[in-house]
C-alpha positions in Angstrom: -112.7 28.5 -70.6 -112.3 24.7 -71.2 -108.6 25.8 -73.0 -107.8 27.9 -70.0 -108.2 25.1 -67.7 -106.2 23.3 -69.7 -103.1 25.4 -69.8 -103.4 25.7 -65.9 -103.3 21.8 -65.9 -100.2 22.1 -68.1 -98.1 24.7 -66.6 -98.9 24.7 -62.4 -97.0 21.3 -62.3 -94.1 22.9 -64.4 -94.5 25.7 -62.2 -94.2 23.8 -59.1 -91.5 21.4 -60.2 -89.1 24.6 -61.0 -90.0 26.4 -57.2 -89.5 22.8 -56.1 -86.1 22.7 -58.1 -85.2 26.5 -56.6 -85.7 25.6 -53.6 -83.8 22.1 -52.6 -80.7 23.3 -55.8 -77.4 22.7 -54.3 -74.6 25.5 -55.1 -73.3 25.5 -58.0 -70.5 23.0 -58.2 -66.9 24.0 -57.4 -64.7 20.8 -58.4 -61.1 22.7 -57.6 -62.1 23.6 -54.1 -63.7 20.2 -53.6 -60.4 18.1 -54.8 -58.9 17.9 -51.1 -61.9 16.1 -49.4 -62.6 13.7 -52.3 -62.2 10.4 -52.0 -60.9 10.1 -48.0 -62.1 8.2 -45.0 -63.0 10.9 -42.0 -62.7 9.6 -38.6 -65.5 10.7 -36.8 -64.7 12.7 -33.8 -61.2 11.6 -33.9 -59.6 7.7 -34.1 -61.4 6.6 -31.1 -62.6 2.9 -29.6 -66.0 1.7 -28.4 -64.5 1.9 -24.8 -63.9 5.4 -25.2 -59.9 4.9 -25.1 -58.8 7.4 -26.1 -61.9 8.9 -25.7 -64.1 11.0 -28.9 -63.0 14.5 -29.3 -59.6 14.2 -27.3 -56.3 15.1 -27.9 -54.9 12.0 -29.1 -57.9 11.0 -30.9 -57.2 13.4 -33.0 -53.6 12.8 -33.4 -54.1 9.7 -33.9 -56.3 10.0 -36.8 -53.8 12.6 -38.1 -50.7 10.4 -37.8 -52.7 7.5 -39.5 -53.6 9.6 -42.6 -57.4 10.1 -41.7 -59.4 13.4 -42.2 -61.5 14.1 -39.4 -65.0 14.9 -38.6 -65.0 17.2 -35.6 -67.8 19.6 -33.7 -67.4 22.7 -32.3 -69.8 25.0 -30.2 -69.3 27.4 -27.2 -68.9 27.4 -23.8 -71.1 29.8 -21.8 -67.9 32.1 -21.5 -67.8 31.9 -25.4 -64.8 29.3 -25.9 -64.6 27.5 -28.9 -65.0 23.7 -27.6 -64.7 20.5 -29.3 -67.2 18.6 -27.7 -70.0 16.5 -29.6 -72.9 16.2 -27.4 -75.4 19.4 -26.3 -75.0 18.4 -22.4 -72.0 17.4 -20.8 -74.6 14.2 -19.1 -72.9 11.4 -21.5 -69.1 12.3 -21.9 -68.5 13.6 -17.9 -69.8 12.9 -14.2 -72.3 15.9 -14.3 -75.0 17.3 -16.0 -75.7 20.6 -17.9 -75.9 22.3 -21.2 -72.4 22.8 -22.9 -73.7 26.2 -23.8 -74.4 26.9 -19.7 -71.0 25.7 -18.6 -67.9 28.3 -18.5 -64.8 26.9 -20.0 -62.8 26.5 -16.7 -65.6 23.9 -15.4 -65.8 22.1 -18.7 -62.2 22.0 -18.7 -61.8 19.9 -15.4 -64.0 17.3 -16.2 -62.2 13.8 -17.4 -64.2 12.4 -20.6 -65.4 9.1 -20.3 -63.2 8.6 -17.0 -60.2 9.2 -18.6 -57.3 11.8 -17.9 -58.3 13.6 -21.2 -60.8 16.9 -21.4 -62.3 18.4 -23.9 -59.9 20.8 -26.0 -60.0 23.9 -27.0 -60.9 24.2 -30.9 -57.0 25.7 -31.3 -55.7 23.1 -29.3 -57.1 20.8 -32.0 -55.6 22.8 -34.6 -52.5 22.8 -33.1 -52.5 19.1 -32.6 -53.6 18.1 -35.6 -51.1 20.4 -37.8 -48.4 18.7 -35.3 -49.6 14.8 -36.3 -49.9 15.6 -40.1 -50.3 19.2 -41.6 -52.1 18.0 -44.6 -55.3 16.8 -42.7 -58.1 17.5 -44.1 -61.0 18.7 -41.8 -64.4 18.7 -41.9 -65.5 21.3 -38.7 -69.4 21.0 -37.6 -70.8 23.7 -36.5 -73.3 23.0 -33.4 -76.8 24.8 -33.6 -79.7 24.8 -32.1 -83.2 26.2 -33.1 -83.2 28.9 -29.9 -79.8 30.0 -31.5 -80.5 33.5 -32.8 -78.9 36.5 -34.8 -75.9 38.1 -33.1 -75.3 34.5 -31.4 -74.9 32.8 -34.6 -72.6 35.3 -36.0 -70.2 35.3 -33.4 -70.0 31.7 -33.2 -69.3 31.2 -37.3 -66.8 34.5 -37.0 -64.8 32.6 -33.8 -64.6 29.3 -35.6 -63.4 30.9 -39.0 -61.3 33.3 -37.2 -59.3 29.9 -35.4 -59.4 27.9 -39.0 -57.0 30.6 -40.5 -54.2 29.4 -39.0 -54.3 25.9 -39.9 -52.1 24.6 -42.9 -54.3 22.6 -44.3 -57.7 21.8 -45.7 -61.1 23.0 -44.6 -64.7 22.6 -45.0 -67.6 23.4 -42.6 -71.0 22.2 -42.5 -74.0 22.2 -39.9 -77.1 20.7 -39.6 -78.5 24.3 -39.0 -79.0 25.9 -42.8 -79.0 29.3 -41.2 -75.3 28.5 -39.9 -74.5 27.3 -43.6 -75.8 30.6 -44.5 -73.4 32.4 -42.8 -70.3 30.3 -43.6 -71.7 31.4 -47.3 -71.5 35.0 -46.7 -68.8 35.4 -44.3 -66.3 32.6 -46.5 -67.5 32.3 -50.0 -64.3 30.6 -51.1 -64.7 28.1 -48.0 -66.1 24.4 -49.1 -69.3 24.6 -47.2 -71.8 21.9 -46.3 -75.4 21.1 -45.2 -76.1 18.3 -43.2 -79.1 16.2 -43.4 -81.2 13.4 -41.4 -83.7 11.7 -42.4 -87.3 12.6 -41.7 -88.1 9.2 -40.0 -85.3 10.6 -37.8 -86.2 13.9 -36.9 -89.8 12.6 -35.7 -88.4 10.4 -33.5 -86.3 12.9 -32.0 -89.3 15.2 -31.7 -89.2 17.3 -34.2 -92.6 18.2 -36.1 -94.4 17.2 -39.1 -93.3 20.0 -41.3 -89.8 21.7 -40.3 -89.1 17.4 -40.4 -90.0 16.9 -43.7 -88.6 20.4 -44.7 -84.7 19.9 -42.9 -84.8 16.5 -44.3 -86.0 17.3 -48.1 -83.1 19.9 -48.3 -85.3 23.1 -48.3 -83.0 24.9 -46.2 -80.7 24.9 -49.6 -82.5 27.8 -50.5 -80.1 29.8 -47.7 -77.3 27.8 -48.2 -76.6 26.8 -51.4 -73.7 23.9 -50.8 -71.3 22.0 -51.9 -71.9 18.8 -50.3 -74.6 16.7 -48.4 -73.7 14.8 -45.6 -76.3 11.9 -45.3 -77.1 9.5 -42.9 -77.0 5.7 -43.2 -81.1 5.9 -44.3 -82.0 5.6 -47.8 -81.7 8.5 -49.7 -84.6 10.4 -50.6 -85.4 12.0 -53.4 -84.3 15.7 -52.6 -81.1 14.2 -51.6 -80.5 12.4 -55.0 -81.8 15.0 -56.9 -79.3 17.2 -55.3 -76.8 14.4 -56.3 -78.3 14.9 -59.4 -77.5 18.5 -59.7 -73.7 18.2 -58.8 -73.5 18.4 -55.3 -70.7 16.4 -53.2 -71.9 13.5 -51.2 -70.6 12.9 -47.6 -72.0 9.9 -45.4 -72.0 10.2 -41.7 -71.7 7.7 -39.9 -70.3 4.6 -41.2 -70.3 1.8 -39.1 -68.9 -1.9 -38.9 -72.0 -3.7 -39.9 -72.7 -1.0 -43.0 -72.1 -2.0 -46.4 -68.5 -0.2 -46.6 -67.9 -0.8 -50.1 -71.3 0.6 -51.2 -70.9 3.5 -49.3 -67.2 3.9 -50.5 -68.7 3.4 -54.2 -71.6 5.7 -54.1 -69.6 8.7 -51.6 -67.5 11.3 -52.3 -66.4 11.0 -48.7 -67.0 8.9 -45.7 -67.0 10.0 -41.9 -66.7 6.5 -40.2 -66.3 5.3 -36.7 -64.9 2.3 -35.0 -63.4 -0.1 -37.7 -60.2 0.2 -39.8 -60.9 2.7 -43.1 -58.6 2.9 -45.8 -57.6 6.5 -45.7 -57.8 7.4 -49.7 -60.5 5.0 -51.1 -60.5 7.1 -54.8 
């Protein structure tokens, strides 16, 4: 009996590291589709300036970051009518004069409203593209796919399927990620040859948005790698933890979001495969 016990003792911590190891495991590393987002400085939601001017997720903020030999960071979600958007936020409260849920709006309403006061609106995810290939065909993009948790089945489907539907006619490169592993999921199945990407907060940051003990501790430790198996982590400024180095560990790419002025940029630079930054001059290629 006493042996018996013993084993136990022996093998349930083996046993639990390896579903541990199944669980948060990364894909398996793809270093030929991963060489055109190595090494470059994404502007986040365009090359825009703490007065909003241009403002994020406009027309020439994304030109601009083209012509200046910046990837870009951009997010995409539907209108109520089922456009393809580029807009960042889940209402359209901070970016326009009214309130709402981006999702609740049709496209012709979202379409009339100036961002940030401006005489830009928020574009269509092919008038990106279209942009974008004009300023510099060889931008590399990383496309977010908004989610959120009341998002189900058929929904989700269409929404990956319209956003890689638009992506095939753009020249150059492009990956996709969410913080949404279910969305990841999809992009996996749907695009297996497209570089795919999990997003990840920190669990001192989902609590404070709200989010509950466990699904925090479960979207911030990577468990949601289980569905989506991908290439890179995107992290935030927090110290990593130890899912997300282990991860590191195990091959996959590491993104930061959202370098700022006052970060350490050369640390981030150094210990990055990519950096989405926001509001200070980047060198475009820093590998």
């Amino acid at each position: 009996m006493l042996l018996i016990v013993l084993l136990l003792l022996l093998v349930l911590p083996l046993l639990l590291a390896a579903l541990v190891l199944f669980l948060v495991c990364p894909g398996l590393p793809r270093a030929s589709l991963r060489k055109p987002f190595v090494g470059r400085s994404y502007a986040h939601r365009g090359l825009f300036g703490v007065q909003q001017s241009p403002p994020e997720n406009s027309l020439p903020a994304f030109a601009a970051a083209a012509r200046n030999g910046y990837g870009i960071e951009l997010d995409v979600q539907f209108t109520e009518d089922r456009k393809l958007v580029v807009f960042h936020d889940d209402t359209l409260d901070r970016m326009t004069s009214v309130s709402g849920g981006v999702q609740e709006t049709p496209w012709p309403v979202v379409s009339a409203l100036p961002l940030a006061g401006s005489g830009e609106h928020a574009p269509l995810f092919t008038e990106v593209l279209q942009t974008v290939a004009r300023a510099n065909p060889d931008t590399p993009l990383i496309v977010e796919i908004k989610s959120r948790y009341e998002y189900r089945g058929r929904y989700l489907v269409e929404l990956c399927r319209a956003v890689l539907a638009a992506l095939k006619t753009y020249p150059g490169p492009y990956c996709i990620e969410s913080f949404d592993p279910r969305v990841v999921r999809l992009i996996r199945i749907m695009a297996p040859g497209v570089v795919r990407g999990q997003l990840v907060d920190s669990y001192r940051n989902h609590r404070i948005y709200g989010t509950k003990a466990l699904p925090a501790y479960l979207l911030s430790h990577c468990f949601g790698n289980l569905l989506a198996r991908p290439d890179f982590i995107a992290w935030c400024p927090d110290k990593r933890n130890w899912a997300v180095r282990l991860c590191a560990a195990l091959g996959a790419m590491m993104v930061m979001w959202t370098a700022m002025p006052d970060h350490d940029i050369a640390r981030l630079e150094r210990d990055n495969d990519a950096v989405i930054f926001q509001w200070y001059e980047a060198e475009p290629k820093y590998k």
